[in-house]
C-alpha positions as CSV (number, residue, x, y, z in Angstrom):
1,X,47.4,13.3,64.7
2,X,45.7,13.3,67.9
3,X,42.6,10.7,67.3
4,X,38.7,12.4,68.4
5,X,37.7,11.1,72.1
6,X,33.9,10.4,72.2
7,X,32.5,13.0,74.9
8,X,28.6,12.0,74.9
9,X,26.5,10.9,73.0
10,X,22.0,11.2,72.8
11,X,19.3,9.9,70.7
12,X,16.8,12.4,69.0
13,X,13.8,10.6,66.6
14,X,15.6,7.5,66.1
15,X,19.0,8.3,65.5
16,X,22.3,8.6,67.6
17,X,23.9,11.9,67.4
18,X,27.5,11.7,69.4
19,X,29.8,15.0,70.4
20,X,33.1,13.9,69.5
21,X,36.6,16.1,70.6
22,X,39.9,16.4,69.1
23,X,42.6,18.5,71.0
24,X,39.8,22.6,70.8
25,X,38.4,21.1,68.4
26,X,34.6,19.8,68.3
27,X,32.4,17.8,66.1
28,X,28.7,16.8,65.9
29,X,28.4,13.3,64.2
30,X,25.0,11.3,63.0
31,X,24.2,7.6,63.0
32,X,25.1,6.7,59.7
33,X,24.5,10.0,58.0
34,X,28.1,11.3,59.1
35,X,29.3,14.6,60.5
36,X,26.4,17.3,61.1
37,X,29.0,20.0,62.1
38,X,32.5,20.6,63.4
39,X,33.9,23.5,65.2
40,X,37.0,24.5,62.5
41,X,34.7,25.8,59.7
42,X,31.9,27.9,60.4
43,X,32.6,31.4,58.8
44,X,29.1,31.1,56.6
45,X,27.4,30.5,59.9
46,X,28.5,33.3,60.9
47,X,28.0,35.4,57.9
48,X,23.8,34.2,57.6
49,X,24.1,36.3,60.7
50,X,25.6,39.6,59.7
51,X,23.5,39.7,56.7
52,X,20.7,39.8,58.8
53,X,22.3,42.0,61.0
54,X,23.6,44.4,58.0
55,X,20.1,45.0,57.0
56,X,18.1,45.6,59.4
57,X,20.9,47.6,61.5
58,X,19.7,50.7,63.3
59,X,16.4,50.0,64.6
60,X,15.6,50.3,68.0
61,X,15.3,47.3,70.3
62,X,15.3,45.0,67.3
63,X,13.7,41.1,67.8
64,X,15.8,38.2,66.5
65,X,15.4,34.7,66.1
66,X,17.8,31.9,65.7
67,X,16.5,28.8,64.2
68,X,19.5,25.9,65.0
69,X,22.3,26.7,67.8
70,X,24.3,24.5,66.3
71,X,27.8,25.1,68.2
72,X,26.6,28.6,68.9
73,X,28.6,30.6,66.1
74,X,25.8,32.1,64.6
75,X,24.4,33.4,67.5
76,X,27.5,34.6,68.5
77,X,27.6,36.8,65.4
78,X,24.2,38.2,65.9
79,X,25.4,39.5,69.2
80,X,28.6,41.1,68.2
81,X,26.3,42.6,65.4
82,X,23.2,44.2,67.6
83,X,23.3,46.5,70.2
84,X,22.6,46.0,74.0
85,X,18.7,47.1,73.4
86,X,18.7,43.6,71.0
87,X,16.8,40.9,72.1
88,X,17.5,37.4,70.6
89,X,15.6,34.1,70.6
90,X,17.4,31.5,69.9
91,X,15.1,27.8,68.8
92,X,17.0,24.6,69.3
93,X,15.0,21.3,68.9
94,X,17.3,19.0,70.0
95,X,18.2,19.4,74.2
96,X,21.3,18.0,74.1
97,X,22.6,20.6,71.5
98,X,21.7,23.1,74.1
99,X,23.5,20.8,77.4
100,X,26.9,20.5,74.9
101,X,26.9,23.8,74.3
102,X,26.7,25.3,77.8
103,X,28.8,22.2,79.6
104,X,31.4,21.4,76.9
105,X,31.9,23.9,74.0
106,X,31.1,27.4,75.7
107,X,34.5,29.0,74.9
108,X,34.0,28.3,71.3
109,X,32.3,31.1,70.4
110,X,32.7,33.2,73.5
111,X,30.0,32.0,75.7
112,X,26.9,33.3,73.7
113,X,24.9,31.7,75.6
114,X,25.5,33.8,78.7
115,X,24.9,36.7,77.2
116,X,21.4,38.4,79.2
117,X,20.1,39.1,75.6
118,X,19.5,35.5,74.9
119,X,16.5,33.6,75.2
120,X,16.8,29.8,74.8
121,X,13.6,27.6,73.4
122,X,13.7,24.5,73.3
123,X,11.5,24.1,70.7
124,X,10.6,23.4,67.2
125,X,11.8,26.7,64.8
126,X,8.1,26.2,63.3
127,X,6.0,26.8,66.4
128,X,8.3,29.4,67.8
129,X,7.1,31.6,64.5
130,X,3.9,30.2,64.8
131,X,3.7,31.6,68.3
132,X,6.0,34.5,68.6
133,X,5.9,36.9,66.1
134,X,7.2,40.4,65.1
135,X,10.5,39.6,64.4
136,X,12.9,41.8,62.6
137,X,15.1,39.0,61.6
138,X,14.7,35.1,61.8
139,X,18.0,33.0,60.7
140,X,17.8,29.4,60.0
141,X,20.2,27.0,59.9
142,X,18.3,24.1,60.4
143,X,19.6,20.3,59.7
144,X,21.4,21.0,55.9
145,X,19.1,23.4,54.1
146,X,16.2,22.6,52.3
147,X,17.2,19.1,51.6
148,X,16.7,18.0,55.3
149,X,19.7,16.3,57.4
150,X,19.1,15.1,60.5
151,X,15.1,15.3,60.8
152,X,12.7,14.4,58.4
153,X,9.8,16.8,59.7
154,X,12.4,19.6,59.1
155,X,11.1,19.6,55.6
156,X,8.0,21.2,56.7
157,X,9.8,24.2,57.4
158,X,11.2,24.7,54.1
159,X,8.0,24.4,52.1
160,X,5.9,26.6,51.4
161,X,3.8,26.6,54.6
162,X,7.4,27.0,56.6
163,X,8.2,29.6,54.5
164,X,4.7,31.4,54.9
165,X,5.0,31.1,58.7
166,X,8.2,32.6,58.5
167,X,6.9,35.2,56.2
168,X,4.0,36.0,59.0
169,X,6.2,36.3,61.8
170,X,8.4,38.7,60.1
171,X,7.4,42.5,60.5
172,X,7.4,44.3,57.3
173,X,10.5,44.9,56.4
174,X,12.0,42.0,58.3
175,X,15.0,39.8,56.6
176,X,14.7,35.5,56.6
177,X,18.4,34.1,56.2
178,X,18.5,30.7,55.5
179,X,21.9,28.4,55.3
180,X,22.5,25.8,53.2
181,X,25.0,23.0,52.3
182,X,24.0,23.6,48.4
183,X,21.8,25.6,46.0
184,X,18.5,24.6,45.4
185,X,16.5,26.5,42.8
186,X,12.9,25.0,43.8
187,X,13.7,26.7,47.1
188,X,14.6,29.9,45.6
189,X,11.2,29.9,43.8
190,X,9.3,28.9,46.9
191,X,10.8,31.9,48.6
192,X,9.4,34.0,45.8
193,X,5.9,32.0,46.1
194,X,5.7,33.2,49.5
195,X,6.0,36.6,49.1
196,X,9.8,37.1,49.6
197,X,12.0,39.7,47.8
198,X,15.2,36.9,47.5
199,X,18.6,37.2,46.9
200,X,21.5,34.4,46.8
201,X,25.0,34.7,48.2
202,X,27.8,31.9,47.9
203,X,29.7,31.9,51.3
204,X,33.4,29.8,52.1
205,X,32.8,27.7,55.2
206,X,36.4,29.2,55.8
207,X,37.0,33.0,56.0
208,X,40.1,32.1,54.2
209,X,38.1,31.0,51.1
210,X,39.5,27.1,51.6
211,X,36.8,24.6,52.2
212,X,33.3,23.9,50.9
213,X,30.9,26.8,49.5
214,X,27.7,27.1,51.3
215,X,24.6,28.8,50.1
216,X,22.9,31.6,51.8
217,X,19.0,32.8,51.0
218,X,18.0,36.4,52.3
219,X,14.6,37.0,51.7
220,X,13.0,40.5,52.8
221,X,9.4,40.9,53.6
222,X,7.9,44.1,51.3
């Protein structure tokens, strides 16, 4: 098996994060905590997306918002989902998540990033709903879910202040999708707390079926 070749690697709040390649193949590894992501599965990424998409499909000039680019799968699903009228934020915390993406793994999902739809922040998820509002869609795939990966102040987002923030910048109507490695049924309440009208799904990180099962939220805003 070809072995991984060590590409580049940044610090972000204390810990090294490294971009690692094998062959096409790409992965996002933490000090000490492991792999954060890597390229070959990332079907339910892609799915928070089109159930966003899916329900909120048909309004005009519609106002999305990305929370995580990750390696850029889920935005490319949002485009492939909206029409050219579409405008699409995407919040990435983390600059060198952003440089790897445009100089190293571009082709992965199509060059989203290129796309004149897409609007890049490099910003905390949390302010950018704080600040920009009237969103007909926000997707998060921040860290792991709820139970926080990489960041500790990610947690902020998923309590109940994160979710009411994300409830506020949502226009009525609007859908929050939010990824995650596992269940959690505390979250699932606080969505409620907040206002949301919440449903689970159970997602393959493989279209295929093979490989973990991820857990997406979708909340709607009465």
């Amino acid at each position: 098996m070809i072995p991984y070749k060590l590409i580049d690697t940044a610090s972000w709040a204390g810990a090294a994060l490294r971009l690692y390649q094998r062959g096409d193949e790409f992965s996002i590894r933490v000090d000490k905590a492991g792999e954060l992501m890597n390229s070959r599965a990332h079907h339910s990424e892609e799915v928070l997306a089109e159930l966003a998409c899916r329900m909120i499909a048909g309004r005009d000039k519609p106002h999305l918002l990305v929370g995580g680019l990750g390696m850029g799968f889920t935005l490319a699903a949002v485009l492939s989902h909206t029409g050219p009228d579409a405008r699409v934020t995407v919040s990435e915390l983390i600059p060198a998540v952003v440089r790897w993406n445009r100089d190293y793994m571009s082709s992965l999902a199509g060059f989203p990033l290129a796309d004149a739809r897409v609007q890049v922040l490099e910003l905390d998820v949390g302010r950018v709903m704080q600040e920009h509002q009237n969103f007909d869609a926000i997707m998060l795939d921040v860290d792991n879910g709820p139970s926080s990966f990489t960041h500790d102040d990610n947690d902020a987002l998923y309590s109940l202040r994160g979710l009411g923030l994300a409830f506020n910048a949502l226009k009525p109507g609007g859908v929050l999708t939010v990824w995650s490695a596992c269940s959690d049924p505390e979250f699932t309440r606080r969505m409620k707390k907040a206002g949301f009208e919440v449903t689970e799904q159970r997602v393959g990180s493989h279209a295929s079926k093979r490989g973990n099962r991820h857990v997406i939220w979708i909340g709607v805003r009465p």
